[in-house]
C-alpha positions as CSV (number, residue, x, y, z in Angstrom):
1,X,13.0,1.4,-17.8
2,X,13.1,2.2,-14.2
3,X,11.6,0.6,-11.0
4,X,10.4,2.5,-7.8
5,X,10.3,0.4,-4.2
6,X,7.9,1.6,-2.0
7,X,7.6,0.3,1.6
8,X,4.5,-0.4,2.8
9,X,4.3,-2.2,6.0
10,X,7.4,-3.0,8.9
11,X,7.6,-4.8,12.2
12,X,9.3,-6.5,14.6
13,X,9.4,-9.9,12.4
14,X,8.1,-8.3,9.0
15,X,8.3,-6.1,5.9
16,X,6.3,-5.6,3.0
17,X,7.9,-3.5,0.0
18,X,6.1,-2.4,-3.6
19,X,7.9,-2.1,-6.5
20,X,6.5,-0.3,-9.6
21,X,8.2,-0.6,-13.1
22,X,7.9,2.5,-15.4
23,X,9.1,3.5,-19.0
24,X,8.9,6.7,-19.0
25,X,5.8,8.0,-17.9
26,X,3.7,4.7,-18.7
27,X,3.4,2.3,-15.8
28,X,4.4,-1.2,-16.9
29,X,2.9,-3.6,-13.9
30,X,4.0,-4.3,-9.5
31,X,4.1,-6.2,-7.4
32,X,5.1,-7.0,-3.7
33,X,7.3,-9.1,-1.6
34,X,7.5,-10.2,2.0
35,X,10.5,-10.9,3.8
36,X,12.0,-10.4,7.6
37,X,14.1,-7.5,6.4
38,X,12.9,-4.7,3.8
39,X,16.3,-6.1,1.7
40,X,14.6,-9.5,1.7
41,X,11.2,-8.0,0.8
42,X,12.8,-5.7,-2.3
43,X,14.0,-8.9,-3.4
44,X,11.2,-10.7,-3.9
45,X,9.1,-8.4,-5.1
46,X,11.5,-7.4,-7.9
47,X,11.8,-10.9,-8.6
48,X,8.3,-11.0,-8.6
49,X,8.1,-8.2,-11.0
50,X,10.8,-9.9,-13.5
51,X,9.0,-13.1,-13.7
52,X,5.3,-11.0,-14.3
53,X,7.4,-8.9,-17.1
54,X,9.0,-12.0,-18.0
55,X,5.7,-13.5,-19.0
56,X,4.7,-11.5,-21.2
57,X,7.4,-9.7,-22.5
58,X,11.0,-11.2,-22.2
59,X,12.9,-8.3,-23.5
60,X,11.2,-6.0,-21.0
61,X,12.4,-7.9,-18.0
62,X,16.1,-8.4,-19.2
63,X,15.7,-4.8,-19.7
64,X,14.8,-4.2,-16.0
65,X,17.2,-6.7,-14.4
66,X,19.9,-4.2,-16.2
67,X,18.8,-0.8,-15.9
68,X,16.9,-1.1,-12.6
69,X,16.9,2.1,-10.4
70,X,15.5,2.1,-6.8
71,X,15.1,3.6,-3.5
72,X,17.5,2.5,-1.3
73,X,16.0,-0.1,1.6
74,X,18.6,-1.2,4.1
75,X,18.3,-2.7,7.4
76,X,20.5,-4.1,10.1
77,X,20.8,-5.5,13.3
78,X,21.1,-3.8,16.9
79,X,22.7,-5.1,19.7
80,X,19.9,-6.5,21.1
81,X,19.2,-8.6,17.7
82,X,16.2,-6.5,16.6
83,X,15.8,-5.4,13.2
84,X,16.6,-1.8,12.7
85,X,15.0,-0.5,9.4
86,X,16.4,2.7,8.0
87,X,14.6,5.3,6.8
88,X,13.2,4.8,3.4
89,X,12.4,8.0,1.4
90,X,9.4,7.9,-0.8
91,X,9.4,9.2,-4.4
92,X,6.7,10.1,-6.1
93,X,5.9,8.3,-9.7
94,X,5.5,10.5,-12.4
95,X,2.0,9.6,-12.6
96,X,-0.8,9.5,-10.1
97,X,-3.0,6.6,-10.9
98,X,-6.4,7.0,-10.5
99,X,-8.4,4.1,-8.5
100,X,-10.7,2.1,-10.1
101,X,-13.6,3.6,-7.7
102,X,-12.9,7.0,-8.9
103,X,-12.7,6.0,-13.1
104,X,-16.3,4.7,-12.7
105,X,-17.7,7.4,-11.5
106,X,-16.3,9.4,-13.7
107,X,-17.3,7.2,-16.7
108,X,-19.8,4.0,-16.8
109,X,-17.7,0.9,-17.6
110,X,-18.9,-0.5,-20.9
111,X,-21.0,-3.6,-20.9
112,X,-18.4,-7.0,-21.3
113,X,-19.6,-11.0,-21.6
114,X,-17.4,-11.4,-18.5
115,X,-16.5,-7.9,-16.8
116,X,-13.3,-7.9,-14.5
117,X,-13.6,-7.7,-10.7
118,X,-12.7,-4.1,-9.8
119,X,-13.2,-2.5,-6.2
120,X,-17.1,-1.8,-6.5
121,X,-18.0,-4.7,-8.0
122,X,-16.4,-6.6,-4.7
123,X,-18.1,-4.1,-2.8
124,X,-21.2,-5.2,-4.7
125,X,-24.4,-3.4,-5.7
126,X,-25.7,-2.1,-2.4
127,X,-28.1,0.8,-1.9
128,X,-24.9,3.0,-0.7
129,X,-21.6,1.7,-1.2
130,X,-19.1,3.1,0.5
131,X,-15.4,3.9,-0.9
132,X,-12.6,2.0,0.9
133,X,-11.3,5.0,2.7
134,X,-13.0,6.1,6.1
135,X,-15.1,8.0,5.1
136,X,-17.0,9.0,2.1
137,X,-16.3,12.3,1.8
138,X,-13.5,14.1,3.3
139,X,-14.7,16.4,6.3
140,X,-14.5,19.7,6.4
141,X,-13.3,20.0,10.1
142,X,-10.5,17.5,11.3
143,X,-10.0,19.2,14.5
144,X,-11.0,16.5,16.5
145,X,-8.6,14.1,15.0
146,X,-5.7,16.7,14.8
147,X,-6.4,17.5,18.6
148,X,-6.1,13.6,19.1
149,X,-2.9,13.2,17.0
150,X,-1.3,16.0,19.8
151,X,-2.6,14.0,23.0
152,X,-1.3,10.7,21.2
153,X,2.3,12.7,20.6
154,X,2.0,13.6,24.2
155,X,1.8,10.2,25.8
156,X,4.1,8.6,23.7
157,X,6.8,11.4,24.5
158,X,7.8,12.8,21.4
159,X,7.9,16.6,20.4
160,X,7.6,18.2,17.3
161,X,11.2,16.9,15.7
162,X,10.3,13.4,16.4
163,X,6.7,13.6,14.5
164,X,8.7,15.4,11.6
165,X,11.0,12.3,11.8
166,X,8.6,9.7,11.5
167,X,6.2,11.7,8.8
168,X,9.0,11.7,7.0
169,X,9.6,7.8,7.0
170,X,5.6,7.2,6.8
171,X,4.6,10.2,4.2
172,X,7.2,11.1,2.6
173,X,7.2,14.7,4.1
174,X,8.2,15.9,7.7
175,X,4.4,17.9,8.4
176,X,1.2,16.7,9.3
177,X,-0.5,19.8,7.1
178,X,0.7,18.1,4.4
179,X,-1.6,15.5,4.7
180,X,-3.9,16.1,2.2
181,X,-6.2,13.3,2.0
182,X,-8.1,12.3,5.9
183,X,-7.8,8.6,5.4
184,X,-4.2,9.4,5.8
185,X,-4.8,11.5,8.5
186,X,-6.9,8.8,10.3
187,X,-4.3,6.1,9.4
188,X,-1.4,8.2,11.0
189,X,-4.0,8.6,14.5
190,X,-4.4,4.8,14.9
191,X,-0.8,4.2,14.2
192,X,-0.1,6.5,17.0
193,X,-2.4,5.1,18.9
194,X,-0.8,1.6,18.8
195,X,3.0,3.0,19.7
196,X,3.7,2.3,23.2
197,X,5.3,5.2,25.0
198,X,8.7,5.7,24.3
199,X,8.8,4.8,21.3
200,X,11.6,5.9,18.6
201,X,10.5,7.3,15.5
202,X,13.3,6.2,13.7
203,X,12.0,2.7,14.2
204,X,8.6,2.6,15.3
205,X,5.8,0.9,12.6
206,X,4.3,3.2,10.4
207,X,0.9,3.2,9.3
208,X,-0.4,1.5,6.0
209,X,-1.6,3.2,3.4
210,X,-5.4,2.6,2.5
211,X,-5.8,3.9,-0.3
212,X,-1.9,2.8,-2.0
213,X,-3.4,-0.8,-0.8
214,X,-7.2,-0.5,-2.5
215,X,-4.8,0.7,-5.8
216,X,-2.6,-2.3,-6.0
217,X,-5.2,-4.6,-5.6
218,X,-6.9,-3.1,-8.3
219,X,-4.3,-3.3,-10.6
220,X,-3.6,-7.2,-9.9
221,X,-7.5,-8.1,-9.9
222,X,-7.5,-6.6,-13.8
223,X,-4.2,-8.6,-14.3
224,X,-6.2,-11.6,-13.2
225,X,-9.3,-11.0,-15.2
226,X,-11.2,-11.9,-12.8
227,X,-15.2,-11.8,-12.7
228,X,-17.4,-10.1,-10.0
229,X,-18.1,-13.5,-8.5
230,X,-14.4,-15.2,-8.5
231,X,-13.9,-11.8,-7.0
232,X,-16.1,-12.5,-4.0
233,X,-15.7,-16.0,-3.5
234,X,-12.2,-15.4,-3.2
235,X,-12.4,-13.4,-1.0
236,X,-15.1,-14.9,1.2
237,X,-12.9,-18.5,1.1
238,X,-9.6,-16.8,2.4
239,X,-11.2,-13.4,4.7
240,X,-14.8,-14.4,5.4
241,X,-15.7,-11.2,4.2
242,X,-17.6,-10.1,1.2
243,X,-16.5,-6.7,0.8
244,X,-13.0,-5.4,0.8
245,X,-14.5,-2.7,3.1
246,X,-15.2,-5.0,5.7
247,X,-11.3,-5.9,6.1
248,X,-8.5,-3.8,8.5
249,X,-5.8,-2.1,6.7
250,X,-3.3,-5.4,8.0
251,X,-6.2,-7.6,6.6
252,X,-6.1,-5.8,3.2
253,X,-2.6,-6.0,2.8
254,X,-2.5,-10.0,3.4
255,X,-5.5,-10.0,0.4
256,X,-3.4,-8.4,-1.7
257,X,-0.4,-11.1,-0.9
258,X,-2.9,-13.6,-1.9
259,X,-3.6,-11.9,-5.4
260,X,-0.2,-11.8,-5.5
261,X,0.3,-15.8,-5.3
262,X,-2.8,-16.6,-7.5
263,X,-1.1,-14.1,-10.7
264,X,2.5,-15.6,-10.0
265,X,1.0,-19.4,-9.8
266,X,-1.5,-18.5,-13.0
């Protein structure tokens, strides 16, 4: 068995790391954790992970607390007593899950007594739901927000090395043209658009994922077995929304802490 830590959100006071256990190919369950330092936040969220595994199978988790491989997250202290997160690089798992959105369109979900909450059932049955990313359908042109990324490079002072530093640290990959999906692209523009000027890219926040965020809560709403209307009320008691479209990247993150505390406390 073998872990991957991902790291999803960092700033001045807070870091938010996933970590997926595999065997082999076959994903066997995540789960995050939140600490002051990405350390702190690997932590937890592999201690999270045992106790899930522990659940439900015991020999699986003494398995992982043994033969446990993960991307290195370090951090340390300047100076000035700020954190100073290194560099994380991303590796991919050997299998891309789909999202639940995409699996029902592909193929209708069989009727169940009590069917669990995924991310269109939240949504709920409008005329025109809308997928969690930006936009529906990716756009053929992305001129206009690839000219804005450039003006947004521009007043925050950094030249073409310093973008290929921090793509590297947010994507996994030092170009822009290698973003392939435009919810990424989007996410990178309003991440850019919250740096202030001289910022470093060695430490400046990087953008959350959308789409890695809409997956993992996914996974932990089947996990819960929750109905359509747990689903909602849940969310509507904790967010005051009642559609996980309605919530900010930062606000989706904090629903999928919550998740988080209802498996571990269930």
């Amino acid at each position: 068995m073998r872990t991957h830590a991902q790291l999803c959100h960092v700033s001045s006071d807070r870091c938010v790391v996933l970590v997926e256990a595999y065997e082999g190919t076959t994903p066997l369950g995540s789960a995050l954790g939140e600490g002051r330092s990405a350390t702190e936040a690997e932590d937890q969220a592999l201690e999270r992970l045992r106790a899930r595994l522990g659940s439900s199978e015991p020999a699986k988790a003494e398995e992982l607390s043994t033969t446990t491989s993960l991307t290195s997250v370090e951090s340390s202290v300047q100076p000035g007593g700020s954190k100073q997160l290194q560099p994380i690089r991303r590796v991919a798992p050997p299998e891309i899950k789909e999202s639940v959105e995409t699996k029902q369109v592909m193929k209708p979900q069989q009727k169940q007594p009590t069917p669990v909450a995924a991310a269109d059932e939240i949504v709920g049955k409008g005329p025109d739901p809308q997928p969690p990313s930006e936009s529906p359908i990716d756009p053929e042109d992305w001129s206009e927000e690839l000219t804005a990324i450039d003006l947004e490079l521009q007043r925050i002072g950094w030249d073409r090395d310093s973008e290929k530093i921090y793509l590297e640290r947010a994507f996994g990959h030092a170009s822009r043209h290698r973003l392939t999906r435009f919810s990424d692209l989007v996410a990178y523009l309003k991440r850019l658009r919250d740096l202030p000027a001289g910022s470093d890219p060695q430490h400046a926040e990087i953008p959350l994922r959308r789409s890695d965020l809409v997956t993992q809560g996914d996974e932990i709403l089947k996990r819960l077995q929750w109905n359509q209307q747990q689903a909602k009320d849940f969310l509507n008691q904790h967010l005051q929304a009642s559609s996980r479209q309605q919530l900010t990247d930062e606000q989706l993150l904090n629903f999928n802490m919550l998740l988080e505390e209802q498996l571990l406390s269930s």
